[in-house]
N, C-alpha and C positions, 0 to 999 in steps of 0.2 A: 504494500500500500504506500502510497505518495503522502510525502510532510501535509500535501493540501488536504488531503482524503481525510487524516489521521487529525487532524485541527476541527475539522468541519465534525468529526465523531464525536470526537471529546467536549465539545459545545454541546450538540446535540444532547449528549448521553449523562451528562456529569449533574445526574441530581438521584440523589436517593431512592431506591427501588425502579433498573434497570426494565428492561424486556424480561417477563413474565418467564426467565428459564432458569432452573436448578441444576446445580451438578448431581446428577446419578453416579453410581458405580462406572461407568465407561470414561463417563465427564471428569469426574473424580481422575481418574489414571493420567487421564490428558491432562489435566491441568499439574497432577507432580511431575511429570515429565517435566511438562512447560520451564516449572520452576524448579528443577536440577538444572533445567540447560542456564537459565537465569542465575543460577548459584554454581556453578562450573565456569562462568567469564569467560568461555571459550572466543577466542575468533577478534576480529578487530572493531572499528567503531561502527563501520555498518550492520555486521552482524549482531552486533550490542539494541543497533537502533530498532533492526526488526524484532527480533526476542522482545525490548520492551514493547512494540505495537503491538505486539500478536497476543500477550499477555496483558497488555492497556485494554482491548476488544476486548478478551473474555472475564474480564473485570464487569467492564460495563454493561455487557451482556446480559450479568446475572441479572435476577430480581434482590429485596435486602436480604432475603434469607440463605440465597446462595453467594451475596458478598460476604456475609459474615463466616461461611461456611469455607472461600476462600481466605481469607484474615487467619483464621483459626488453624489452616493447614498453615501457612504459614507460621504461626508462633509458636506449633507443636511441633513439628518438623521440620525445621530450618535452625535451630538453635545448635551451640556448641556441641561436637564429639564428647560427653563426660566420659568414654576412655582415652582420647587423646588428651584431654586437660589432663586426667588423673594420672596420665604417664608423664606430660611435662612440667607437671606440680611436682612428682615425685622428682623428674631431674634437674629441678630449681632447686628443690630444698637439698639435696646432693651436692651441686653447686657452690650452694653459697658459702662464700670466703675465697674461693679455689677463682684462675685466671677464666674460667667458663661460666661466670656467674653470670656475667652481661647478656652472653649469648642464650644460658638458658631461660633468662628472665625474657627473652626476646622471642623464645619458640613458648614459652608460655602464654604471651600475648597473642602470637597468630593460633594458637588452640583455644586462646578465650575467644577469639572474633567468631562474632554471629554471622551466619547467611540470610540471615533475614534482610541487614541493612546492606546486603551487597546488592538483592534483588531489588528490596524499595531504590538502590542509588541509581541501579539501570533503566528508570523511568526518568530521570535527566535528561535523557536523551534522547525524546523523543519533543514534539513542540508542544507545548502547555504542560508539558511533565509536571516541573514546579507545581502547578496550580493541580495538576490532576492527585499530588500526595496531597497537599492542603486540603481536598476535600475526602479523598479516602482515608485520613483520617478524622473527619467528621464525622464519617458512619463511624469508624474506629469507637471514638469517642461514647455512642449513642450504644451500639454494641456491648461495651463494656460495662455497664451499670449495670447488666444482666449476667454477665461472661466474664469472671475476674481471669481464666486462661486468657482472655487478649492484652492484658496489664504488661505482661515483659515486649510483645510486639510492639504496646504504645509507648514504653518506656525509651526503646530504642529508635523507634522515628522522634518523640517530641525531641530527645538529645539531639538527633540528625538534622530537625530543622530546627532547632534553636542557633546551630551554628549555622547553616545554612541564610538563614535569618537575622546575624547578629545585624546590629543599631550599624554596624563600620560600612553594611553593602546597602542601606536605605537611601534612600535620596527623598528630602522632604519639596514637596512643591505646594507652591499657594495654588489653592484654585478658586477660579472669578468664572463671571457669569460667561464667560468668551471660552470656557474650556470647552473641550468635545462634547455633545452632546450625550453621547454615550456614557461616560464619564460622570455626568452632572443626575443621570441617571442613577447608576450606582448611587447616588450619593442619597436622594430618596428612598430608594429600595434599605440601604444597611443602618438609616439611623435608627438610633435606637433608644435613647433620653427620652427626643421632642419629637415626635415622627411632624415630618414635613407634608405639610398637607396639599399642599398645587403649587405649581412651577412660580406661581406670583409668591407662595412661601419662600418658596430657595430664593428668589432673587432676592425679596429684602432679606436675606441670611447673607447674602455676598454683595452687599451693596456700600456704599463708599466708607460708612462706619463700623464696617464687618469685614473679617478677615478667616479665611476657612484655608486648613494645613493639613495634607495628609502623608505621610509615610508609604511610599514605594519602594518594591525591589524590580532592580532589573531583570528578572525572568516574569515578574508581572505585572509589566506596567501598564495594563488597562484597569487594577484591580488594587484600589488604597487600601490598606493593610488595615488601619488608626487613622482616624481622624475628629481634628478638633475646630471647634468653631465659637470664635471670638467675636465680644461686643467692645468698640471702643468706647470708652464712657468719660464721666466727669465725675464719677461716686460709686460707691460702690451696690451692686443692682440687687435688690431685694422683691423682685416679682418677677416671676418667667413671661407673664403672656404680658404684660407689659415692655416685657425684653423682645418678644415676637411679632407685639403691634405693627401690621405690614401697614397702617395709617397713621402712623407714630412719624414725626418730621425726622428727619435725616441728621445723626451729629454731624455738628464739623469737628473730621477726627483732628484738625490740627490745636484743637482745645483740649484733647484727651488727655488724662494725665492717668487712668485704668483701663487695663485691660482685662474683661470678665470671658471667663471661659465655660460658655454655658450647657456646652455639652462635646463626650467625648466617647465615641463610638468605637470599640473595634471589629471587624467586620467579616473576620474570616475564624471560623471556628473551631475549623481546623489550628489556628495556632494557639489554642487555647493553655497558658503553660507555657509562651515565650512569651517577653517581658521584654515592651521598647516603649509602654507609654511613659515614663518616664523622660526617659529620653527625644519624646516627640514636643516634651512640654517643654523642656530646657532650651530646644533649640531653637523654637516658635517665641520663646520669651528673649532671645539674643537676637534674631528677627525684626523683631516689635521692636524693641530698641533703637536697632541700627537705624528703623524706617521713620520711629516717633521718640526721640532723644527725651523728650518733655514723659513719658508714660513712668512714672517711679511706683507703680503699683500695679499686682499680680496678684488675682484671685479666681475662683472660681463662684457659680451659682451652680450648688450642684443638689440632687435628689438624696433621699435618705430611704432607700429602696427598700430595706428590712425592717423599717421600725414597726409595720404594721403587722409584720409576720412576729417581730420579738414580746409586741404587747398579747399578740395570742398565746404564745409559749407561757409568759407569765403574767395573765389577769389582773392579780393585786395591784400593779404598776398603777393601774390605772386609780385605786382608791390613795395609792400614796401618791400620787401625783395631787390630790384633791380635784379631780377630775369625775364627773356625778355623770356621765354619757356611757353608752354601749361602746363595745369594739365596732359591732355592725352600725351604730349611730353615728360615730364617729368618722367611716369609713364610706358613709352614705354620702356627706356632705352636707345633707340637707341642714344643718343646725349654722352656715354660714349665710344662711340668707334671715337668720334673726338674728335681731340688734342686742338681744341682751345676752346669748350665746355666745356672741362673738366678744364681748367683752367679760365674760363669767372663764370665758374659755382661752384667751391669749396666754394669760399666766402659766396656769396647769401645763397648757400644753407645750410651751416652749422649756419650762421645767422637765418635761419627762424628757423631750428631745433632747435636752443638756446632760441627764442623768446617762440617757441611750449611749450616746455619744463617749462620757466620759470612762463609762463602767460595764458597757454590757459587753462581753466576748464570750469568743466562738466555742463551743464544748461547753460553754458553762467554767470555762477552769477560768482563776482569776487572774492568771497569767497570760490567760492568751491573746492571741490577737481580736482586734476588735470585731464585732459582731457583721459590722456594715460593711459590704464589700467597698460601695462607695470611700467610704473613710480608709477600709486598709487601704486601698490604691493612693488618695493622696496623703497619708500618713506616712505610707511607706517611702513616697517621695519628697519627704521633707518641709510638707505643707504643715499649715498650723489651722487649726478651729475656731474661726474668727469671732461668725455673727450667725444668731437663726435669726429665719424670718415666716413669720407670721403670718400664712394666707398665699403662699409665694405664687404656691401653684394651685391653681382653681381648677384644673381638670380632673375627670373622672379617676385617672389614672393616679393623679395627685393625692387625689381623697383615699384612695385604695390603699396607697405604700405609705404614706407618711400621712392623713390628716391634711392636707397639704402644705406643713412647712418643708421649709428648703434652707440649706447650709451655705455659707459662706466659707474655705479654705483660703487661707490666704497664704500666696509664695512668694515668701519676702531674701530676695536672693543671698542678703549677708546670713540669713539663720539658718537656710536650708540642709547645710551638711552638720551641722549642729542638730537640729531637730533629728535628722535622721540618724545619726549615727544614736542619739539618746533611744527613739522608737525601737531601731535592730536593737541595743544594745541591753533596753531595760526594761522596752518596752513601754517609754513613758508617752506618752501622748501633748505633744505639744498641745494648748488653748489658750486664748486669751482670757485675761483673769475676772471677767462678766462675766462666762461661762461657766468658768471654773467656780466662781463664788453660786451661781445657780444651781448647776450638779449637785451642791450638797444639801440647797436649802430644802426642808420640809414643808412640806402642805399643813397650812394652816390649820388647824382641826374646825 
């Protein structure tokens, strides 16, 4: 088959449960074949390219049950000889001290290498390979919450494309209302915060007081990895659909002295377990600078996605907050369109939000990391806990996960490896000290 033919498949074919066909007993044989010849590296780089087409096809061929069914032959059968390890483990530990130590330490290494990552590498070579691992292992991913045998398969591709992937081969690109159409596409399709609701949305999203950054690799540059999307401001923005208002007048960014980053997607789920947003935010904030010298402040407006899952886990919250509403009440919205609610209710509820924030983590252990994925991602990056805000977001979605408050993070460049290194190290939790003083306070009885 021709590079075109093989391109044109792979579009085609690359979504979750293929053509309606299973591996049988015959199918089955054919495809270990397939992948000995795949784990044998025989031949040169054409014959590498057809092996991975011919194995790309009967990938996609399957339906999920005989992808998964492929996956699984592979992580059973393609792993290390354990008599060849346990013969060069034996002649390592013989070795060591003696002038052979090097070299046995070296035949130990080629008996620990798997054939599994020899066969995933042989899909490099064919056109959209890249993107085509990215997405087998997304089934991978989906697979495994049922099938812990697929755990060491996953372990050795997320390593495979974590390097594959590091931040050194990304190229960050602004993109404006002038990029490809196709492009601007994706960009509707993967958000994931604020879903963008018509092209008249995206544009006030990229319009003279906005600024949108994503993260590309060169093997897939039709396809942003991460991406984030900045409001330039004058203050720091404490209401999302106010921040969306597409009849909201235009800043003039040359007045900005913030820049709020009000949502940050990433889009491929396959790479779930490689780690660059960090890195997309760092270099988007050296950016900003270079273009608005005057911006001396970096924050976020960001969602608090689990607080409405962690009040269901623990109930009480809700009487020690002094909070007299239902979880389902709560979570309705409806108690924001009365006036004495909303004022009975500010206190309470940006108290629990403060408490959520400062104390609730993941297992329950009181060491561990924080409860909110949100907050571990910008904690983890050296962000601090600025400001909540009250009413932030009014959408359905809003009312659902948080009540609808929303958090301020703020990335203030002189504290950030301080912050961070305190978070890895102790696990402390940067906040500013209104928050901090809240956290502890008690509900009035």
């Amino acid at each position: 088959m021709n590079n075109h033919g093989l391109v044109g498949r792979l579009r085609s074919l690359m979504t979750p449960g293929g053509n309606p066909s299973r591996l049988t007993g015959r199918g089955l044989e054919r495809l270990r074949a397939q992948l000995r010849e795949c784990a044998a590296g025989q031949g040169g780089e054409v014959s590498a390219r057809a092996r991975a087409a011919r194995l790309a096809e009967t990938y996609l061929g399957l339906d999920d049950a005989g992808r998964q069914q492929f996956l699984k032959l592979i992580a059973l059968e393609f792993g290390p000889d354990p008599a060849k390890v346990a013969a060069a483990h034996a002649a390592y530990q013989a070795a060591v001290g003696s002038d052979g130590q090097w070299r046995a330490e070296a035949a130990l290494r080629t008996a620990m290498r798997s054939s599994r990552i020899r066969i995933m590498t042989q899909f490099n070579a064919i056109p959209q390979g890249v993107k085509f691992l990215v997405d087998l292992r997304a089934d991978l991913l989906r697979y495994l919450e049922n099938d812990r045998e697929l755990a060491v398969l996953d372990r050795e591709l997320e390593s495979r494309l974590s390097a594959w992937f590091d931040v050194g081969f990304l190229e960050l690109q602004r993109l404006t209302w002038n990029s490809p159409a196709a492009l601007l596409e994706k960009l509707i399709e993967y958000e994931a915060v604020h879903e963008i609701q018509s092209w008249t949305d995206l544009k006030n999203r990229l319009d003279a007081d906005r600024r949108l950054y994503a993260f590309f690799h060169p093997r897939m540059p039709a396809e942003p990895l991460i991406f984030v999307e900045v409001a330039l401001t004058d203050h720091l923005a404490g209401n999302v659909q106010e921040l969306l208002d597409e009849q909201a007048p235009v800043f003039d960014n040359r007045k900005a002295d913030t820049a709020i980053f009000y949502s940050i997607s990433n889009t491929q789920v396959g790479l779930r377990g490689v780690s660059f947003g960090s890195f997309l935010l760092k270099r988007v904030i050296d950016d900003l600078k270079r273009d608005f010298p005057k911006l001396d402040k970096f924050a976020t407006l960001s969602p608090i996605p689990a607080l409405a899952g962690w009040v269901r886990r623990n109930p009480q919250v809700l009487v020690e907050a002094g909070i007299g509403l239902s979880l389902d009440e709560l979570t309705s919205g409806a108690w924001a369109g009365e006036r004495d609610q909303l004022r009975q209710l500010r206190e309470p509820l940006t108290r629990l939000a403060a408490r959520y924030l400062a104390n609730a983590k993941r297992g329950g252990q009181a060491d561990g990391p924080p409860y909110d994925p949100v907050s571990r991602f910008h904690l983890g990056n050296g962000a601090r806990v600025e400001r909540l805000n009250f009413l932030a977001d009014t959408s359905a979605k809003g009312f659902a996960q948080s009540f609808g408050m929303m958090v301020n993070y703020c990335y203030d460049p002189d504290e950030l490896e301080s912050n961070l290194e305190a978070f890895a190290g102790a696990g402390r939790i940067a906040m500013s000290p209104a928050l901090r003083r809240l956290a502890r306070t008690v509900a009035p009885a």
